[in-house]
Structure formats: C-alpha cells, structure tokens
C-alpha positions in Angstrom: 23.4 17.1 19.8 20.4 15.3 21.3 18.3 18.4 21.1 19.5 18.9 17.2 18.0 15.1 16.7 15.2 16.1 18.5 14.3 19.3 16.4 14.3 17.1 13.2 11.6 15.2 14.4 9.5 17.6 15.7 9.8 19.5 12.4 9.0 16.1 10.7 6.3 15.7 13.1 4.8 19.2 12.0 5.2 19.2 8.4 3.2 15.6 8.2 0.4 17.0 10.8 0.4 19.9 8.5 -0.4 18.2 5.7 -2.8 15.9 7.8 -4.7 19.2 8.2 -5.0 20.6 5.0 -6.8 17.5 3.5 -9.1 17.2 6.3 -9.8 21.2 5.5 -10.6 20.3 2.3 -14.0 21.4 1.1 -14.8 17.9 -0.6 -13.4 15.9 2.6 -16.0 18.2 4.6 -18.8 17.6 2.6 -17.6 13.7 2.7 -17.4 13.5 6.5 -20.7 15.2 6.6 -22.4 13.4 4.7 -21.3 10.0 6.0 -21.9 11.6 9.6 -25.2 12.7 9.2 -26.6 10.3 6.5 -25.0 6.9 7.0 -23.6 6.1 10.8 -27.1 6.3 12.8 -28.6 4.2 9.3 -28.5 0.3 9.4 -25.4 -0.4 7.6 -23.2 1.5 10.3 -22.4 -3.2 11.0 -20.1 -2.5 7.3 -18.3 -0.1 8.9 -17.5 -1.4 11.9 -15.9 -4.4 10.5 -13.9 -2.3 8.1 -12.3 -1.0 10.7 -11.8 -4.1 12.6 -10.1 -5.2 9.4 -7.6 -2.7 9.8 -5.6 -3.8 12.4 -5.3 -7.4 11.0 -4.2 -5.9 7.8 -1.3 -4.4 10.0 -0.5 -7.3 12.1 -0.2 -9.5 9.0 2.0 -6.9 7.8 4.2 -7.2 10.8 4.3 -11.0 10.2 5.2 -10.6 6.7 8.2 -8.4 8.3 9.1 -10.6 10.7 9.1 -13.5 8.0 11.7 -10.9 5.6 14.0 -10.0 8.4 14.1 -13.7 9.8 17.2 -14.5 7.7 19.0 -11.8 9.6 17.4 -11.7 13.0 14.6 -12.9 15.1 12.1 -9.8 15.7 9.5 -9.7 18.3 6.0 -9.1 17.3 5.9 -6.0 19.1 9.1 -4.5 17.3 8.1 -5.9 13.7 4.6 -3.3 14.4 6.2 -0.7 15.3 8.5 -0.8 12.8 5.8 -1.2 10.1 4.0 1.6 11.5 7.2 4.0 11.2 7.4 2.9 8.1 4.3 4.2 7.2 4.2 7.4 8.9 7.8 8.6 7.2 5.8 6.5 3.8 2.9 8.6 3.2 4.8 12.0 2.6 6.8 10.4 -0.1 6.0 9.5 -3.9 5.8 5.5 -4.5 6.3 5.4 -0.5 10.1 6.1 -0.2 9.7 7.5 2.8 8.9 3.9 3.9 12.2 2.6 3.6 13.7 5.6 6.1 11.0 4.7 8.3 11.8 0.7 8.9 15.5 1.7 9.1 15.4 3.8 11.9 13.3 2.0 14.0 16.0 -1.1 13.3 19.6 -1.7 14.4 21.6 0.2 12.6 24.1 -2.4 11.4 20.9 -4.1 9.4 20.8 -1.1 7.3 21.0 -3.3 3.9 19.6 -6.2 5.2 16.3 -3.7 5.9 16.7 -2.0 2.3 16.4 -5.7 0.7 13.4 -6.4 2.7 11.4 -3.5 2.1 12.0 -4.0 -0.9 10.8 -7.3 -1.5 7.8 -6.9 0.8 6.9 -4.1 -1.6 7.1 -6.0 -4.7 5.2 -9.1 -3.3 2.6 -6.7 -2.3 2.5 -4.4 -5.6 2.6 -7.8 -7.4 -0.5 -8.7 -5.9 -2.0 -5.4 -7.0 -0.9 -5.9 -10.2 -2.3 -9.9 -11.0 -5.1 -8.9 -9.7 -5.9 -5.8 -11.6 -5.2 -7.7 -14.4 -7.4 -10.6 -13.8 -10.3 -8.9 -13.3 -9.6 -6.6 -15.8 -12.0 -8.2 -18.1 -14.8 -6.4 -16.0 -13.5 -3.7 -15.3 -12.8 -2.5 -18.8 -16.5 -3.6 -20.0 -17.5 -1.4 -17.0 -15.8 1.6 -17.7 -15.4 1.4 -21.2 -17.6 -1.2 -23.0 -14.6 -3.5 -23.9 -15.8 -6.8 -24.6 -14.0 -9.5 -26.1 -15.5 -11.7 -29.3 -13.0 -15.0 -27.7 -13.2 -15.1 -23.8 -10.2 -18.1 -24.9 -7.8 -14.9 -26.1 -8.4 -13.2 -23.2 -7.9 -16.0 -20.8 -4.3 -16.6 -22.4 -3.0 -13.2 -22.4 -4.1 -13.0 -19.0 -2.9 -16.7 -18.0 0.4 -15.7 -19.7 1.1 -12.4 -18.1 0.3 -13.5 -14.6 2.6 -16.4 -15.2 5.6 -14.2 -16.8 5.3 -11.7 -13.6 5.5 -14.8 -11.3 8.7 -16.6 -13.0 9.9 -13.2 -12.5 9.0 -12.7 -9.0 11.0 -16.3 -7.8 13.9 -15.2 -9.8 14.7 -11.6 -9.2 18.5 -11.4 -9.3 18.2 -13.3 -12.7 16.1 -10.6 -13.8 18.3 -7.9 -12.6 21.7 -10.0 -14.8 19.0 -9.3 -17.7 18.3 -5.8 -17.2 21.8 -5.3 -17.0 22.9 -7.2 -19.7 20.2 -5.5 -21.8 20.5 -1.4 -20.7 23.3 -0.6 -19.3 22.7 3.2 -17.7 23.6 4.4 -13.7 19.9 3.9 -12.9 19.2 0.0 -14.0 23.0 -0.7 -12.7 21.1 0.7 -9.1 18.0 -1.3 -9.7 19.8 -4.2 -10.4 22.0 -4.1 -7.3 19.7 -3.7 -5.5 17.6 -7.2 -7.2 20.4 -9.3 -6.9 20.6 -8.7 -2.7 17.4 -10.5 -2.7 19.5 -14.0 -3.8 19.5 -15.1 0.3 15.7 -15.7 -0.3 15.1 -18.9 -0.7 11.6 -19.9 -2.3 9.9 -20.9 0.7 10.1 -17.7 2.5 8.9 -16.0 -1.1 5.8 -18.2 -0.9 4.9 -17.0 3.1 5.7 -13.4 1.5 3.8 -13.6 -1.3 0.7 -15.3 0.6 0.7 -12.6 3.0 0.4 -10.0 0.9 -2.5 -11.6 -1.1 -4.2 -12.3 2.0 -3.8 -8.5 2.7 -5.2 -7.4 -0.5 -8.3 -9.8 -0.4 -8.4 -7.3 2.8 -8.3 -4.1 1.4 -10.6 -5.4 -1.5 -13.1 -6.5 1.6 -12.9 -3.2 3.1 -13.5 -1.6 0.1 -16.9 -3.6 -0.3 -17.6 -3.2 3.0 -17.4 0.8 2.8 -19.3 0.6 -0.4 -22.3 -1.8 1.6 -21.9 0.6 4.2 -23.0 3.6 1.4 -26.3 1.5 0.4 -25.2 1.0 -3.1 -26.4 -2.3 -4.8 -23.9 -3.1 -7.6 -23.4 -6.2 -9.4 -20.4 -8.3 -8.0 -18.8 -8.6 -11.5 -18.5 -4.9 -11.6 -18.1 -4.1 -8.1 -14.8 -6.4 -7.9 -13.3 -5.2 -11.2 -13.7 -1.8 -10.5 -12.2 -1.7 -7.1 -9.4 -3.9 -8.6 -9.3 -1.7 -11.3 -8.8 1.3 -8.9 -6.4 -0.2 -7.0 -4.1 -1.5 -10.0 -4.3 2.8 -10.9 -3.5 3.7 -7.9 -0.1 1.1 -7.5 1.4 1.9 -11.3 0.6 6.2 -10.1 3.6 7.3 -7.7 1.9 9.6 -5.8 2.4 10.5 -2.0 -0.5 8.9 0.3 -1.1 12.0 1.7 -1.8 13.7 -1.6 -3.0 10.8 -3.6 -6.4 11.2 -1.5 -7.2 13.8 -4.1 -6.0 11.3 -6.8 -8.1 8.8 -5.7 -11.3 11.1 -4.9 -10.9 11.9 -8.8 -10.3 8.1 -10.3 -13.2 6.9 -7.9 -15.4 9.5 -8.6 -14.6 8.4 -12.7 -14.9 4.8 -11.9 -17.8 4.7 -9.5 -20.2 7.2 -11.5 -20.8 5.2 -14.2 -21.8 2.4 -12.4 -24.6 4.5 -10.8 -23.3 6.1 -7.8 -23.0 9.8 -6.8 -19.9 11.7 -6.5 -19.9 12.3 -2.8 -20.6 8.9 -1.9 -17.7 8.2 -3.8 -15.7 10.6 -2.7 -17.2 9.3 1.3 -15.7 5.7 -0.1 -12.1 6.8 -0.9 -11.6 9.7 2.0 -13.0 6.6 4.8 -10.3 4.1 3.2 -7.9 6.4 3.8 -8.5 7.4 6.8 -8.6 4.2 8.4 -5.9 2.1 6.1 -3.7 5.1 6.3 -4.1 8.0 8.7 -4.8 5.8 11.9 -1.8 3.8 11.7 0.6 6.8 10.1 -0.3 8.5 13.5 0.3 6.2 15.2 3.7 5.7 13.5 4.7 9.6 14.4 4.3 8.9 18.3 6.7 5.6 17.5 9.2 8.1 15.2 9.2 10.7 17.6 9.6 8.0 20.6 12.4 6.3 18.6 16.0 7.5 19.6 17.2 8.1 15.7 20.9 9.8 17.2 22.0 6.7 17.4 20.9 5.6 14.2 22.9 8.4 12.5 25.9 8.5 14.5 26.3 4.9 13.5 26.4 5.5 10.1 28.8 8.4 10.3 31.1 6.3 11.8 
C-alpha cells in the first residue's frame, strides 16, 4: 500500500516537472532569459533584482502567518508547519485552474481530522487575498483605463463615488459572509450556490478581529507583489510615470485574479496581457515578456518546488486511510 501512495506522488511529481519544462522550453521564455541574462544582470540595476527576490520569502512567511492566524481557532500551528503547508499548497496550486489544487495541498500536509476546518480557511484566506486584488484594481482603475484606453472622466466626483461605493459594498460583504451566502440562497436556488453557500456560512466562527489580521496580511502581501513588480520593471531600465506604472500593474493583476487559469499555464496569459498593457506605455515586448516570466519564476516556481520536495516528503497514506474510515 505504501508503495501505491508512493507512486502517486512520484507521478504527481513528474507531470508538474513536466510541465515546469515545457514553459522553460518555450521559445519566448528563451529569448526572455536571454535577454535579461545577457543585457540586464552585469548592468547597474541588477540592486532591483536582488530585492525582488528578497521580497519573496517575506511574501511567503506573511503568508504562513496569515495561516497560522486562520487555523488558530482550531489549533495552534508552528511557524515551521504553517510554511510548509503553504508551500504544498502551492505546489498541488499551480496545476489547477483558480488554484484548486491549493486546497488538496494544505489538507494533506494537515491532520486529517481538520479536513473542514482547513477547507474554511483556504477559503477565506483566498477571498481576503483576491479581495485585495480586486479593490485595488479598482481603485486605480482610473489610470489604468486612461492608459490603455483613453478613458477619462468629465467628474473625477462620479468616479470617486462609484469607486467609494463599490469598495465599500465588497467590504460589508467581506465581514458578513454567511449573511451573504442566506442571500444567495434565498435569491437562486440551484446545486451549485446551495455548495457555495455551505461552504460561506462555515466561515460564521470568524469573529471580526481575526478578519481584520487576515485581511491586513493579505494587503500587506499585495503592496508586495506590486513592489516586486516595480522593482522588476526598474530592474528593465524603463522610466514610466507612477500614475501609469501603478494602474497598469494593478490593472494586470485585477485580469489576472477574475481569469481562472492554472499558474503554470497562465505564464503565457500573462506574457500576452503584459505584452498588451506594457506596449503602449512605451516598452518592448520582450522586456515585457522578461517582466512577467521573472515574476513568475520567483513568486511561483521557487516556492512550488520547493512545495514538491515537502509533498513528496509528506506521508499522504495516512491522510487517505483516515478518510476512508
């Protein structure tokens, strides 16, 4: 039996390496490398780059806080188990559309008798952290939609209330999520919202302290990735205005959150949408395309390899015998 366990994760472990592989063969992810290789890391900006990646890590470890924070209503984790759980979740994450995967991963890699308690958590970690993607995308959307598309408005007042009203309609509903699953299924009553719902009202044990530390976290981890991103961008020699830099990485980013594609396929995605977004504000395709395959490489890749050896490490038998029995 132990050998049958042990088979599923080495064929886990090869179809993700596989896939690993065939984006790092691909033609624009060579010329990327390349380019950034022989260009940009003996130039004087190589300083960006360096502190991109020391982001990295932090962005992890205040993920594995934000963890430990979700699951403290349940258990007390350790610092070192709330990483390594994370990291699984990220490996078993990036194969999956919308990151499904992730939920697998963080479940192994915990006691199985915390299987719901680890469903609810994921879950609300991942809204906190999409609903930071989200307010911000639409904050800064002002900019990014006169960059892109020469939308300007004739009131900066109308703007400011639609904006003001939607950020404050998404964070009612953030503080009360079962009452928004009663509504839902009140309002549409179908198999799938009677699962969403369910599956909303199991996060009634939060009280709203623990949703502020959540939802500070994960803004504090998107003012992160937005750093990185500027820093990868510094790191390119581009000079673009703040106004449009900002909104169109928050643009990017609010795309990238509403599109459920797999991370390990969405590189392409994103190579495309940055390649759109960044061109018209003056830079070249391959340094665009250098901007979004380093991001994921080092947000991604790093720690999702990382979260193999953890997988493959993790004794998931006893995992499944549990819930057999």
């Amino acid at each position: 039996m132990s050998r049958y366990y042990n088979f599923l994760k080495l064929i886990f472990l090869a179809v993700v390496l596989l896939l690993l592989y065939r984006q790092l063969s691909d033609d624009n992810a060579h010329q990327a490398v390349q380019m950034v290789w022989h260009k940009h890391l003996k130039g004087p900006n190589i300083f960006y780059l360096l502190i991109c990646f020391i982001l990295m890590p932090l962005n992890w470890l205040l993920e594995s806080k934000k963890w430990q924070i979700l699951m403290s209503p349940f258990v007390r984790l350790t610092s070192a188990h709330a990483i390594k759980t994370v990291l699984a979740g990220v490996a078993a994450g990036i194969v999956t559309p919308a990151r499904i995967g992730e939920y697998g991963g963080r479940m192994i890699t915990s006691a199985p008798e915390l299987r719901p308690q680890v469903i609810s958590a994921t879950l609300l970690g991942s809204i906190a952290q999409n609903l930071c993607n989200i307010l911000a995308g639409i904050i800064f959307s002002y900019y990014f939609l006169k960059s892109q598309f020469g939308v300007t408005y004739l009131h900066g007042y109308t703007f400011l209330v639609v904006v003001s009203l939607q950020v404050g309609l998404m964070i009612v509903m953030y503080y009360n999520l079962p009452k928004v699953a009663n509504f839902i299924d009140a309002l549409i009553k179908t198999k799938l919202t009677q699962k969403l719902s369910n599956k909303l009202r199991s996060l009634n044990l939060y009280n709203n302290r623990l949703l502020h530390k959540v939802l500070a976290i994960s803004a504090l981890r998107y003012v992160i990735y937005v750093l990185q991103y500027v820093l990868i961008i510094k790191f390119l020699g581009a000079a673009i205005a703040p106004d449009v830099l900002i909104g169109n990485i928050t643009g990017i980013y609010l795309v990238q959150t509403i599109l459920p594609i797999p991370a390990f396929f969405s590189v392409i995605a994103r190579g495309e949408l940055a390649i759109l977004v960044w061109t018209s504000a003056g830079f070249d395709q391959v340094s665009a395309l250098v901007a979004t395959f380093g991001l994921w490489l080092i947000n991604l890749i790093i720690p999702a390899l990382i979260g193999l050896l953890i997988i493959y490490k993790t004794d998931i038998k006893k995992y499944f015998i549990k819930n057999e029995n």
